[in-house]
PAZAPA-4460 file (N, C-alpha, C; in steps of 0.05 Angstrom, whole numbers, plus 32768, in hexadecimal, padded with zeros to 4 digits):
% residues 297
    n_x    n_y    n_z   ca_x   ca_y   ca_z    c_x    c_y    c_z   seq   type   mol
   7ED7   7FD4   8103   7EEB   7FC7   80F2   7F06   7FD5   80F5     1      X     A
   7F1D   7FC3   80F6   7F2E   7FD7   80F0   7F36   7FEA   80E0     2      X     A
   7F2F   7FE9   80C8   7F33   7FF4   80B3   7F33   801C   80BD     3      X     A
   7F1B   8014   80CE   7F07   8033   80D0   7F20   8039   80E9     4      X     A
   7F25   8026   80FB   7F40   8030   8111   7F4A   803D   810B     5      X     A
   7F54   8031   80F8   7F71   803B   80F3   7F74   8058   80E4     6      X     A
   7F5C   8064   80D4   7F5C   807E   80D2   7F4E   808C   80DE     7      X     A
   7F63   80AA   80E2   7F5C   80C1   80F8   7F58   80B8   8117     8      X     A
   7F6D   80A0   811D   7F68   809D   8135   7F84   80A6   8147     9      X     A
   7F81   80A9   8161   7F94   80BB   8174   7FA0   80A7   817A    10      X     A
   7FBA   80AA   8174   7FD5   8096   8173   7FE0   8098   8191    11      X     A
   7FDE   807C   819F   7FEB   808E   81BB   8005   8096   81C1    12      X     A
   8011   80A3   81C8   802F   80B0   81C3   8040   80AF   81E1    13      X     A
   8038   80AB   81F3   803B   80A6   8210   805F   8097   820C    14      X     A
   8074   809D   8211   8082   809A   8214   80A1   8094   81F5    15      X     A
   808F   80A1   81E2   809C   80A5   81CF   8094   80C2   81C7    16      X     A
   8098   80D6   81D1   8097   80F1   81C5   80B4   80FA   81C1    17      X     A
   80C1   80EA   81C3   80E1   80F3   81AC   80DA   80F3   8192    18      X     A
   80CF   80ED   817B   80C7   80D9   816C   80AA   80E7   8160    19      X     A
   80A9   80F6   8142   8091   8104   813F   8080   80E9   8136    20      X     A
   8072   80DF   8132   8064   80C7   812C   8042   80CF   8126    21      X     A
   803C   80E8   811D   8031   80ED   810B   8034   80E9   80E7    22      X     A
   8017   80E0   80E6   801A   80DA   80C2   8026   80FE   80B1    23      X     A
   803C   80F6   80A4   8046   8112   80A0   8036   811F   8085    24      X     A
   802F   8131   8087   802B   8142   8070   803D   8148   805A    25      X     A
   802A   8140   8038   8033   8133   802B   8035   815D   801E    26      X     A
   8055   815B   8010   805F   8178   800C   805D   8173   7FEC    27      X     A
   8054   8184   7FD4   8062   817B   7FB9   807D   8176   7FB6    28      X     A
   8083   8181   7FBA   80A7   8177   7FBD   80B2   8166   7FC4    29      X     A
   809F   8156   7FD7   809F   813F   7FD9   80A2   812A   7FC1    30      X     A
   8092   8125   7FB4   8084   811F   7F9A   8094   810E   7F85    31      X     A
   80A1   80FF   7F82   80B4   80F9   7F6C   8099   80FD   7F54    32      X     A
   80A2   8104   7F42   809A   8107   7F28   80AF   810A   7F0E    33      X     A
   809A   80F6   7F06   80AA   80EC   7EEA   809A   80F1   7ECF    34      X     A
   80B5   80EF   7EB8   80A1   80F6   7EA2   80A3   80D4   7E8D    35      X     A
   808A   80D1   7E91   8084   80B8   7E86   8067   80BE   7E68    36      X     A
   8069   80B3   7E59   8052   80C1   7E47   803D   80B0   7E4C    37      X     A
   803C   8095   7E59   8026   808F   7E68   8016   8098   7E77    38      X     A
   8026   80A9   7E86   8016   80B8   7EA5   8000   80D2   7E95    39      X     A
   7FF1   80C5   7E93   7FDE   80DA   7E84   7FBD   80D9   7E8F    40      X     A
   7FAE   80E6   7E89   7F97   80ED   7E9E   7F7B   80D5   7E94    41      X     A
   7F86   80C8   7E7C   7F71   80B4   7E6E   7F79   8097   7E7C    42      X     A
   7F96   8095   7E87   7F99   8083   7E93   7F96   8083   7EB0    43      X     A
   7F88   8069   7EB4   7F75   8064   7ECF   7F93   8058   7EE5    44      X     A
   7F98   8060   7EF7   7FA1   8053   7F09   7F95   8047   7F25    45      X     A
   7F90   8033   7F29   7F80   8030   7F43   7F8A   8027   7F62    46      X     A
   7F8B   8039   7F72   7F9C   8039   7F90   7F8B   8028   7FA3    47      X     A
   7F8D   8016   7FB1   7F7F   800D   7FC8   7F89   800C   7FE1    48      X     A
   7F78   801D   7FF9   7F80   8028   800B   7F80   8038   8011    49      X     A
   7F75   8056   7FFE   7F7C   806B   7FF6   7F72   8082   8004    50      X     A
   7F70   8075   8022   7F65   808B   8033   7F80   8095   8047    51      X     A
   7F89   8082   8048   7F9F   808C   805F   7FBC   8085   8054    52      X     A
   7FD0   8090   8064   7FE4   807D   8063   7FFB   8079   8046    53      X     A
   7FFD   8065   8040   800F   8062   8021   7FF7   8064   8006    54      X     A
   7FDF   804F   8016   7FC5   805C   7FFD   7FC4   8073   7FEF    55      X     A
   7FC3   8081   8002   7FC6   80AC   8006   7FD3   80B1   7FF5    56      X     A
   7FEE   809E   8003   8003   80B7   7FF0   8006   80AD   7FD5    57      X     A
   8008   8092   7FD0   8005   8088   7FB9   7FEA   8099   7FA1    58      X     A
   7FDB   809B   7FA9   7FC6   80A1   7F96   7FBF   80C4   7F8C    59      X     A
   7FD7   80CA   7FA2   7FE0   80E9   7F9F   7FF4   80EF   7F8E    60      X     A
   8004   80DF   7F8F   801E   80DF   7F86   8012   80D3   7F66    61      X     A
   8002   80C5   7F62   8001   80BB   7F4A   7FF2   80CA   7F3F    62      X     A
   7FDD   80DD   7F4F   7FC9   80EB   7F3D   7FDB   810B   7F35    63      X     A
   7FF5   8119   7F44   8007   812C   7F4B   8017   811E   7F29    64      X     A
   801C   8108   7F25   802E   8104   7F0D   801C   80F7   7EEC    65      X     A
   8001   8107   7EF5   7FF4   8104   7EDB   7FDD   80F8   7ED7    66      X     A
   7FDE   80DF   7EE5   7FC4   80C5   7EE7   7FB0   80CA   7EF0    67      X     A
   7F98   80C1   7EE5   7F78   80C9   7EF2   7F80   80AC   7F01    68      X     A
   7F75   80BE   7F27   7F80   809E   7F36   7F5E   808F   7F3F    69      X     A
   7F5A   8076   7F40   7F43   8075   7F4F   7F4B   8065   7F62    70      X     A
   7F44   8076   7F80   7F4A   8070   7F9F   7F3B   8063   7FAB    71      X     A
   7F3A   804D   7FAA   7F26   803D   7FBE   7F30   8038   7FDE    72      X     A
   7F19   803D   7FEC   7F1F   8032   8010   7F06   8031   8018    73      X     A
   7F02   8029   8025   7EE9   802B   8039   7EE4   803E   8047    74      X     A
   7EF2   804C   8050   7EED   8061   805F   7EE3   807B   804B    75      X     A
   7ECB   8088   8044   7ECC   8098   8037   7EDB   80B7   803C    76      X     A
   7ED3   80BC   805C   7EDB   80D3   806D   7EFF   80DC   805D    77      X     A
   7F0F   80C4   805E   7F29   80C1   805C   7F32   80CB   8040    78      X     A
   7F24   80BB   8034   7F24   80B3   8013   7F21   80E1   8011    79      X     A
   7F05   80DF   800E   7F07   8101   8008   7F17   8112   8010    80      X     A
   7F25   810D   8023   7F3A   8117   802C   7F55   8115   8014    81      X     A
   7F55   8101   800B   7F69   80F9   7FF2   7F63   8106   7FD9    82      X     A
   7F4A   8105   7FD6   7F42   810A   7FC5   7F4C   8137   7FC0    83      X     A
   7F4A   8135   7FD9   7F4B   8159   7FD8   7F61   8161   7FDB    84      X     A
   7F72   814C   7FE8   7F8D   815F   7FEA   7F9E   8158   7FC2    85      X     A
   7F9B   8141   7FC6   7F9A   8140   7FA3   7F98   8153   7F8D    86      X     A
   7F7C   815B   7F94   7F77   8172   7F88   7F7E   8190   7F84    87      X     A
   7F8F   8190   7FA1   7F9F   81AB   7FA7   7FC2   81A7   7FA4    88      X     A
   7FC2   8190   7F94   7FE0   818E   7F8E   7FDC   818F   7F6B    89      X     A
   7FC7   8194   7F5F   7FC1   818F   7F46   7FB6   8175   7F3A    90      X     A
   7FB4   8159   7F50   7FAF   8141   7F40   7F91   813B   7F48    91      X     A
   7F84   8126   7F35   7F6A   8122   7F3E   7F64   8108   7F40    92      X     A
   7F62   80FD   7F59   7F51   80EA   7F68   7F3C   80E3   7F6A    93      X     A
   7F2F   80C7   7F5F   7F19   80D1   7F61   7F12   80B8   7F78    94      X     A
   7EFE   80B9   7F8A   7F09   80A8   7FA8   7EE3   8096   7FA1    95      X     A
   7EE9   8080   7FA4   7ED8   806A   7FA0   7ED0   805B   7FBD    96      X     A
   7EBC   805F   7FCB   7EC3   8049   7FE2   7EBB   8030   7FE3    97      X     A
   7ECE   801E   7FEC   7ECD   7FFE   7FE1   7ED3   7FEB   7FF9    98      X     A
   7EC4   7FD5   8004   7ED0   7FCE   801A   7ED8   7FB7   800C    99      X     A
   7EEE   7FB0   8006   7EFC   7F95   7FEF   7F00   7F7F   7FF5   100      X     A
   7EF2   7F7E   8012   7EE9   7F63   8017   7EDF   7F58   8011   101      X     A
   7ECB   7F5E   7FFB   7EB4   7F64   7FE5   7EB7   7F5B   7FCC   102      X     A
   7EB2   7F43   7FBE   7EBC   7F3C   7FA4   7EA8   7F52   7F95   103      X     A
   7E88   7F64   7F9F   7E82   7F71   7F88   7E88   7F8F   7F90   104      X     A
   7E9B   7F93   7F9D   7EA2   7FAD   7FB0   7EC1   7FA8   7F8C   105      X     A
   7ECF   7F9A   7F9D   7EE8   7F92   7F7E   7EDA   7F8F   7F68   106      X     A
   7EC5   7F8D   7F63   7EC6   7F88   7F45   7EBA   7FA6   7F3C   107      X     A
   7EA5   7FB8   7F51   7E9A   7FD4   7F47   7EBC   7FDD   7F4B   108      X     A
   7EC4   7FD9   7F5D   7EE0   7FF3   7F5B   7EEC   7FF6   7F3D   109      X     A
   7EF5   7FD6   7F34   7EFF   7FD7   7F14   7EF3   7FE3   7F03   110      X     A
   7ED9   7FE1   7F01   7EC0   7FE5   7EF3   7EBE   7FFF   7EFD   111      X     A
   7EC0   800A   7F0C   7EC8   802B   7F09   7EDA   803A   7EFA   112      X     A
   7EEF   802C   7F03   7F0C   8037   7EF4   7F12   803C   7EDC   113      X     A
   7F01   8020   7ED4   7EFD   8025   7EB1   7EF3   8037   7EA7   114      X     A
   7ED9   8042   7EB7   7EC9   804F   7EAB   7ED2   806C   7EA6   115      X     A
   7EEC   8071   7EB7   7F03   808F   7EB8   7F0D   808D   7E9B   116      X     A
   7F1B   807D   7E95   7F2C   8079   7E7B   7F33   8059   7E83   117      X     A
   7F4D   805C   7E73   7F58   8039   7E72   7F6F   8039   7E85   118      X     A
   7F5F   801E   7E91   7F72   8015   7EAE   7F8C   8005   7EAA   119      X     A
   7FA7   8014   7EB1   7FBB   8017   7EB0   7FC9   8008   7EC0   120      X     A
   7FC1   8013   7ED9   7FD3   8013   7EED   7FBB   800B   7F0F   121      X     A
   7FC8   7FF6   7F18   7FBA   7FE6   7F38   7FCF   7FE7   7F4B   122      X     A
   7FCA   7FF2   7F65   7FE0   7FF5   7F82   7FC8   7FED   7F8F   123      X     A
   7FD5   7FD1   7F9A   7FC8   7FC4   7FB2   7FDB   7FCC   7FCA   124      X     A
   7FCC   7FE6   7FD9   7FD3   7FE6   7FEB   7FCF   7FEB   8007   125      X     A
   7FB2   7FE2   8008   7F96   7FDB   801C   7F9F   7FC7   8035   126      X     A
   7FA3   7FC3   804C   7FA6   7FB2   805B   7FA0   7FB4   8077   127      X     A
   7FA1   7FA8   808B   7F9D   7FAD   809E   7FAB   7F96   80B0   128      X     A
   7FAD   7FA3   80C9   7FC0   7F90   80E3   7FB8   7F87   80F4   129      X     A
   7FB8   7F6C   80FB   7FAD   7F5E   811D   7FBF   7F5B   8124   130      X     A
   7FD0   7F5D   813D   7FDD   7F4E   814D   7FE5   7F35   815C   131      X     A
   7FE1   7F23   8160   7FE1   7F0D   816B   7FEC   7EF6   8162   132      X     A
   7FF7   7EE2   817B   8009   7ECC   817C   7FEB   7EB9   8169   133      X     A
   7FF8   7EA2   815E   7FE7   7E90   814A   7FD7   7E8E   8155   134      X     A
   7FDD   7E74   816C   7FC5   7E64   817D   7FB0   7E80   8185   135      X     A
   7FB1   7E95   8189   7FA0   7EA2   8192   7F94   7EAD   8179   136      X     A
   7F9B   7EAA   8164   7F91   7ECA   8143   7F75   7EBE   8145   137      X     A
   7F62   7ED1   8145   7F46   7ED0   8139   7F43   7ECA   8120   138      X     A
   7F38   7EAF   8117   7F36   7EA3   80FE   7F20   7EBB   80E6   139      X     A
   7F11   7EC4   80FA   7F05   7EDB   80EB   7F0D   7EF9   80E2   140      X     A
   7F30   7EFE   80EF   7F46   7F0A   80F0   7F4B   7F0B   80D5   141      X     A
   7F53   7EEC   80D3   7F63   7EDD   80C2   7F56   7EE7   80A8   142      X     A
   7F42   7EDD   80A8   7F2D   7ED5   8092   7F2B   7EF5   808A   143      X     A
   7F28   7F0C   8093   7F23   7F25   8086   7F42   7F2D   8079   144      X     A
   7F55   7F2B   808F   7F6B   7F2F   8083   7F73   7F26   806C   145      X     A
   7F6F   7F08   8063   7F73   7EFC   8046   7F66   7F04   8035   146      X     A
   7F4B   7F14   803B   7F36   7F12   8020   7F44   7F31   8018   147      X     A
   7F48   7F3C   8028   7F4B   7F63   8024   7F6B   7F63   8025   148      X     A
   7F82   7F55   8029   7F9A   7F55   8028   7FA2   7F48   8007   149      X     A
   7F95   7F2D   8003   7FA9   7F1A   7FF0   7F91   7F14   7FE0   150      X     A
   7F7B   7F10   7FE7   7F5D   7F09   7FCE   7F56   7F23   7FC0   151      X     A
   7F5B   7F36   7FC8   7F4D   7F56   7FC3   7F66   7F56   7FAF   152      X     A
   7F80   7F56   7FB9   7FA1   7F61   7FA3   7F95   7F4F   7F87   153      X     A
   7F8A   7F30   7F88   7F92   7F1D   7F7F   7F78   7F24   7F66   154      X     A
   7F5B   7F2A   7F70   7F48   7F2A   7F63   7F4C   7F4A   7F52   155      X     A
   7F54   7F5A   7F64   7F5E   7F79   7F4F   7F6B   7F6D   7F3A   156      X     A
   7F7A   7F64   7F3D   7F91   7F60   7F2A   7F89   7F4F   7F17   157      X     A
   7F74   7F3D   7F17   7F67   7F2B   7F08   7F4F   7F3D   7EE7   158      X     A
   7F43   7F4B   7F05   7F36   7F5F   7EF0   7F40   7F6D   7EE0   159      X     A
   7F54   7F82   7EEB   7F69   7F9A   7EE1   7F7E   7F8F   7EC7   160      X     A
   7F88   7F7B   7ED1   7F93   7F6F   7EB9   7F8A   7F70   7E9D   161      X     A
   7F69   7F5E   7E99   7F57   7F64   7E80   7F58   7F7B   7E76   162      X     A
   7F56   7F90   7E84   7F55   7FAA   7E7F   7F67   7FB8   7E6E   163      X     A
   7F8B   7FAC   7E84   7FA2   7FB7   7E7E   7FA9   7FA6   7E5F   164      X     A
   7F9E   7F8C   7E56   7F9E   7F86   7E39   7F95   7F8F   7E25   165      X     A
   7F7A   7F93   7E2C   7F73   7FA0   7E15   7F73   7FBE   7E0C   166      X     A
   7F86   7FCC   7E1D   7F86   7FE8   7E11   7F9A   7FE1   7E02   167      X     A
   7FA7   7FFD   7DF8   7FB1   8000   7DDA   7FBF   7FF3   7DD7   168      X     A
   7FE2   7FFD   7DEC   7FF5   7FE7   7DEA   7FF5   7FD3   7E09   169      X     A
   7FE4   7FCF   7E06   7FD9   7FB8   7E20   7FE9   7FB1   7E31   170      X     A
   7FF6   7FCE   7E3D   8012   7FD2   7E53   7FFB   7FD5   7E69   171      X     A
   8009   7FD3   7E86   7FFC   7FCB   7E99   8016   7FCD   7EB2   172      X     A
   8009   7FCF   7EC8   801D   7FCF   7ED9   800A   7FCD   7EFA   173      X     A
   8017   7FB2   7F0D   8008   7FB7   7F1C   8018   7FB0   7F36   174      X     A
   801E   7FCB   7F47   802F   7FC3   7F5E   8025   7FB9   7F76   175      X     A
   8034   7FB1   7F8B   8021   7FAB   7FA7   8033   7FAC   7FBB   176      X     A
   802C   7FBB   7FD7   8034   7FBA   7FF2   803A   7FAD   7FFB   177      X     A
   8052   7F9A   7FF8   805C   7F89   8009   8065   7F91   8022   178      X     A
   807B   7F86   802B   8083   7F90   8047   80A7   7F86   804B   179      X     A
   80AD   7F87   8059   80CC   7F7A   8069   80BE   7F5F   8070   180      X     A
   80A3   7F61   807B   8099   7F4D   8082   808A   7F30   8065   181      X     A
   808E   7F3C   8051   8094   7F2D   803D   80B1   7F1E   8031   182      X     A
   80C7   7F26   804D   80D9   7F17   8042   80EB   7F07   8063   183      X     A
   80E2   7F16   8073   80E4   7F09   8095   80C7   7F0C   809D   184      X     A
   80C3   7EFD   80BD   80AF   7F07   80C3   80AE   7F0D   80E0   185      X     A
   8098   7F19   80F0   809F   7F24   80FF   8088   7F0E   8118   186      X     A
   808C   7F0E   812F   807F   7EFC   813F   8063   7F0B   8146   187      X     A
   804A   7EFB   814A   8032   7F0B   814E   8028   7F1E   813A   188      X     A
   8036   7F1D   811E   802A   7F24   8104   801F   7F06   80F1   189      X     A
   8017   7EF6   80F8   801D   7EE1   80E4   800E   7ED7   80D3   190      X     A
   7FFE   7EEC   80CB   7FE4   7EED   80BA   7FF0   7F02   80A5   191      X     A
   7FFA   7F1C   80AF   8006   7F34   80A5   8022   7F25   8092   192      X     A
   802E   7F19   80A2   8042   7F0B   8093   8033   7EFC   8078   193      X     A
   8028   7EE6   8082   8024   7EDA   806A   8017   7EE6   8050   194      X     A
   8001   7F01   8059   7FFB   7F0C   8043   800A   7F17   8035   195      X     A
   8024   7F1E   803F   8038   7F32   8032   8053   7F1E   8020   196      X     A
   8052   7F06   802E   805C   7EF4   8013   8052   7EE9   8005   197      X     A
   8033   7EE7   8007   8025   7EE8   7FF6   802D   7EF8   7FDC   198      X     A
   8025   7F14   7FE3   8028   7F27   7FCF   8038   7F28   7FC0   199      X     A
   8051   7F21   7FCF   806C   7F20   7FB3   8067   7EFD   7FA5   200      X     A
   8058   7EF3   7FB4   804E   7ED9   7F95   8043   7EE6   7F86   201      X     A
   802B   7EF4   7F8D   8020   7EFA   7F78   8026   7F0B   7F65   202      X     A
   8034   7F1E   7F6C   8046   7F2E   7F5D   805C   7F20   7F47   203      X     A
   8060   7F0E   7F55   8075   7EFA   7F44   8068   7EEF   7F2E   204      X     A
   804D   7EDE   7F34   803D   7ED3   7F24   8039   7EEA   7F09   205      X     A
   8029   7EFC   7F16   8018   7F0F   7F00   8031   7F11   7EE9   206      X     A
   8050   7F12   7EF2   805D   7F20   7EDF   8069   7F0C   7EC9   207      X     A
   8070   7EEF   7EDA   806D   7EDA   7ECA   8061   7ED8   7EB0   208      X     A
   8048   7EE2   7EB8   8025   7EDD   7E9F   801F   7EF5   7E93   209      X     A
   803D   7F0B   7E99   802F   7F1E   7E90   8046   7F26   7E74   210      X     A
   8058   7F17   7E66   806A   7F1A   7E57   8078   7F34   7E4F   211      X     A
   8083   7F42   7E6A   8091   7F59   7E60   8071   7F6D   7E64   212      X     A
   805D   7F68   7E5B   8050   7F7F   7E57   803A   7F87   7E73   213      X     A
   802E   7F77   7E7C   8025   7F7C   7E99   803D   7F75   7EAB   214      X     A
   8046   7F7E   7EAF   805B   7F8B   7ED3   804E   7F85   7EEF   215      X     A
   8058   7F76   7EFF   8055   7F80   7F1F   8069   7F77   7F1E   216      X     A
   806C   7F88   7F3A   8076   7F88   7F53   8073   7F91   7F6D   217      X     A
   8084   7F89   7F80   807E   7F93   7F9D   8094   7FAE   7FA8   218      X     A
   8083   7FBA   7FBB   8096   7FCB   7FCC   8092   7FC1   7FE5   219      X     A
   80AE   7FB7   7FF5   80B2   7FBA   800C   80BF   7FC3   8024   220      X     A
   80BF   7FCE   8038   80C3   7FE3   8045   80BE   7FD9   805F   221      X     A
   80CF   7FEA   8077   80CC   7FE2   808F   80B1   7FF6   80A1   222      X     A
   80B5   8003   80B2   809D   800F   80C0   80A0   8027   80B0   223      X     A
   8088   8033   80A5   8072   8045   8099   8064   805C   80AF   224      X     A
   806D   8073   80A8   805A   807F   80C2   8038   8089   80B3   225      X     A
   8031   806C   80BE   8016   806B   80AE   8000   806C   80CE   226      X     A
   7FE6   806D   80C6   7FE2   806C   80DA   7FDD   8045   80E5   227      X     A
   7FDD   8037   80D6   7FE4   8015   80D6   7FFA   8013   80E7   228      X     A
   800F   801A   80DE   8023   8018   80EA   8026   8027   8108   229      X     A
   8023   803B   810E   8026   804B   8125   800B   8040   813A   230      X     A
   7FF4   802F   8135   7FDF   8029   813C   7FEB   8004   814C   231      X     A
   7FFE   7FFF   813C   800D   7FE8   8147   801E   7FEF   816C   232      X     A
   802D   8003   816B   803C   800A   8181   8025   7FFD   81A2   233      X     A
   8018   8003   81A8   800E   7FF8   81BC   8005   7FDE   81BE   234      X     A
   7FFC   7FD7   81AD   7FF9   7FB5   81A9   8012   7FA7   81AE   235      X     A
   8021   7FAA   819D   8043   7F9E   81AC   8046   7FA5   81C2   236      X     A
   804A   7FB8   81C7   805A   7FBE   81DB   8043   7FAA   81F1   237      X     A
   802A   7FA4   81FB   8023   7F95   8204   802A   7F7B   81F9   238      X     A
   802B   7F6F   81E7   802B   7F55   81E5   804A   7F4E   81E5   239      X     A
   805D   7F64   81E8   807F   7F63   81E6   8081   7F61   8204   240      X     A
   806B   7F6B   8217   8076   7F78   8232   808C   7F8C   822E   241      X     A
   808D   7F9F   8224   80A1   7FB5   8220   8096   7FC8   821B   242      X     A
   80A0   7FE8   821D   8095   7FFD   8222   808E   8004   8205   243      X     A
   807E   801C   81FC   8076   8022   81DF   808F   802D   81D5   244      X     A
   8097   803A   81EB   80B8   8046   81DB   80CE   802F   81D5   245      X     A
   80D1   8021   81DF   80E3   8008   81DD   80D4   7FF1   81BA   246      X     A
   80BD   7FF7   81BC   80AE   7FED   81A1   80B8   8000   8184   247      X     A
   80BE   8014   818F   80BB   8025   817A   80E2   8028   816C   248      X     A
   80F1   8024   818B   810E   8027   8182   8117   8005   8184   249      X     A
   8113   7FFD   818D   811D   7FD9   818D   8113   7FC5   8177   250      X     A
   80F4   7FC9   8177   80E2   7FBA   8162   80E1   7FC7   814E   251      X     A
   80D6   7FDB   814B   80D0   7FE9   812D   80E8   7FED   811F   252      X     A
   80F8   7FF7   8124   8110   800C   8116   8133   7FF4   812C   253      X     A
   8125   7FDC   8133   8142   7FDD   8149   815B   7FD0   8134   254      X     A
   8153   7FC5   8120   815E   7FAE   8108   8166   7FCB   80EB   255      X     A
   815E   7FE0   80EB   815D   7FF7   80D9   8174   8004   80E5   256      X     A
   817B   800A   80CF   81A2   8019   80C9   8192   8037   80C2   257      X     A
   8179   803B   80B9   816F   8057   80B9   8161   8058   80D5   258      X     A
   8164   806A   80E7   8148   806C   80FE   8139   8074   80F9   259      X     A
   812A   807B   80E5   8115   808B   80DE   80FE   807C   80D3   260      X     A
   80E6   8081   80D5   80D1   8075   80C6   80CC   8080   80AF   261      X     A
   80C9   806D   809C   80C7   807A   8077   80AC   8090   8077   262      X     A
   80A7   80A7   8071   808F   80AF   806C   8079   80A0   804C   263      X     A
   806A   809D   805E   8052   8095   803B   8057   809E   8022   264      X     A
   805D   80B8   8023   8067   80C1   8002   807B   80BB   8002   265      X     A
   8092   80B3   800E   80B0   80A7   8005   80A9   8083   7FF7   266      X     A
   8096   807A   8005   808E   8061   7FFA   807B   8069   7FE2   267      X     A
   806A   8079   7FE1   8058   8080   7FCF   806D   8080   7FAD   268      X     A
   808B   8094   7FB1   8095   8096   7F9C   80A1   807E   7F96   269      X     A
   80A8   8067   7FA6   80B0   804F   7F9C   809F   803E   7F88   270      X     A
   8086   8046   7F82   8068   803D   7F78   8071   804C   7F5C   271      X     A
   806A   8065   7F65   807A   8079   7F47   808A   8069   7F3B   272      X     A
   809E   806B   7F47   80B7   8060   7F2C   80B1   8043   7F26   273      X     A
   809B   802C   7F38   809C   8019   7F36   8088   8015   7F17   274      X     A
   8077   8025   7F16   8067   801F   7F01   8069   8035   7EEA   275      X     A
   8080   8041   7EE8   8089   8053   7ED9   8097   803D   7EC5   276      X     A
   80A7   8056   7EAA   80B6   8048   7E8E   80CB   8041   7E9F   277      X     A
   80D5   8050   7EB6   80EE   804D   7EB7   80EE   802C   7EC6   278      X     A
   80E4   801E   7ED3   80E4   8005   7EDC   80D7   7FF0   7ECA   279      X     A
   80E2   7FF2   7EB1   80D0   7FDE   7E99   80E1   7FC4   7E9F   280      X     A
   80F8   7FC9   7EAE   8104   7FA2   7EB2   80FC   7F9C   7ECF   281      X     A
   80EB   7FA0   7EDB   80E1   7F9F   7EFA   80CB   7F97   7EEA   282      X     A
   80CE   7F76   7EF3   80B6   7F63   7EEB   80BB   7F54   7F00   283      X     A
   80A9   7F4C   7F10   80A3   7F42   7F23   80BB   7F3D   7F3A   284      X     A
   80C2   7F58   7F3B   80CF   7F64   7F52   80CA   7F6E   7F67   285      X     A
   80E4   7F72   7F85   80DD   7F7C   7FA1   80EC   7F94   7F97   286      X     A
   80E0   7FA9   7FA2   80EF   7FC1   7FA6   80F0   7FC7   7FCE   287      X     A
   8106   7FB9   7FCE   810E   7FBD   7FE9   811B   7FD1   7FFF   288      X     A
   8108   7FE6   800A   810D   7FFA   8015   810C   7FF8   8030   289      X     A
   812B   7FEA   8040   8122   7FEB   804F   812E   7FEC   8071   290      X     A
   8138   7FFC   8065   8159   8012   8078   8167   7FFB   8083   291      X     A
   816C   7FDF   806F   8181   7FD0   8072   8174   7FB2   808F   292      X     A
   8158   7FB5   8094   814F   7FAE   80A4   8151   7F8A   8096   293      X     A
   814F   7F7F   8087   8154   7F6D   807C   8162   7F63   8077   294      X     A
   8178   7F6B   8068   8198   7F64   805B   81AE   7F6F   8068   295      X     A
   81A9   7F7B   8083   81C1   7F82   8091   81C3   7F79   80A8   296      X     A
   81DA   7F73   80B9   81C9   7F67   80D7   81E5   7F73   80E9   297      X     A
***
């Protein structure tokens, strides 16, 4: 599966070694932290994805600013890995493995979370990438990508909600990974695309129905040095006919006024402030990060 690819696998680097494109190590200092009287250890936050990547950092960063986090991924190997460095920054993780393709994989994860304290806080931010022009996408591609991209965000959020009502003051907050590609799209993503405008519907929707007191929103962002993202470079560059280095400065970053790729915890703290006091009028909002790749030309 891809899922299992895409972590701890050897990124090929063959003609981009200008360019560190390792997943970077996540520093406390890194860390935005905030003082919210929410962020407390009885409240459950739940990360999906949370083995690699923005998952990682997200569920570090949330367990580093107070929250008992529960980390779901499939990969367990990954996940304990989260789980430990967590633990050596002071926060505690506790890592669940869930393949969320799974309506009873989603419904034990919730049904875990609860069982920490009261569930707070949901980051859908689990996904995975195929490449390919339409006429060619594997309908069985398709079909996993929707259930684990936009059914998995859609059915969390279904559960977690109940949850986020009936605690005390039945506040709630539930963000999700969108993309740049939730607001352009890119050619030979067109599965990836549509899940990712997906997401800001549904984000839209939840906040609609959620009157001021359940919250989403989306974060979106251009290339991630995740390993998703850096696992893309050779697939283009074949299906572009162009070299991996030319993928990496033309395609990835060529439309970006920053050259740089965002690290996971720079996206991870956009999550922070997103489900923090301080974003209480961010109701079914984009938080658009995305070195101008969008709105500038």
């Amino acid at each position: 599966m891809d899922w299992f690819l895409q972590n701890g696998m050897q990124i090929p680097t063959e003609g981009i070694t200008p360019m560190d494109l390792n997943e970077p190590t996540i520093h406390p200092q890194d860390i935005l932290r905030l003082d919210d009287p929410l962020f407390t250890p009885g409240n459950i936050c739940i990360v999906t994805g949370a083995g690699t990547g923005i998952g990682r950092a997200t569920a570090i960063a949330a367990a580093v600013n107070g929250l008992t986090v529960l980390g779901a991924d499939i990969n367990a190997t990954e996940g304990e890995k989260t789980r430990r460095v967590a633990a050596d920054l002071g926060g505690q993780v506790v890592f669940y493995q869930a393949d969320l393709t799974d309506d009873q994989a989603i419904e034990e994860t919730v049904a875990r979370a609860a069982e920490l304290g009261t569930v707070k806080y949901l980051v859908n931010i689990a996904g995975i990438q195929h490449i390919d022009a339409i006429e060619n996408f594997p309908m069985e591609k398709y079909d996993q990508m929707q259930r684990l991209m936009l059914r998995a965000p859609f059915y969390l959020s279904k559960l977690a909600i109940g949850h986020m009502r009936k605690s005390a003051d039945g506040i709630g907050v539930i963000g999700h990974m969108a993309s740049i590609h939730g607001h352009i799209t890119t050619m030979n993503k067109p599965v990836y695309n549509i899940t990712k405008f997906g997401l800001r519907g549904l984000a839209q929707s939840i906040a609609a129905e959620g009157a001021g007191r359940i919250r989403s929103f989306t974060v979106s962002t251009g290339f991630v040095k995740t390993p998703l993202a850096l696992k893309q470079i050779p697939a283009q560059a074949k299906q572009r006919g162009i070299t991996e280095e030319q993928v990496v400065t033309d395609v990835m970053m060529g439309k970006s006024r920053v050259k740089e790729m965002m690290s996971p915890i720079e996206v991870a703290n956009l999550f922070i402030f997103g489900i923090s006091r301080h974003a209480k009028y961010m109701i079914g909002s984009d938080l658009l990060f995305d070195g101008g790749m969008v709105l500038t030309y």
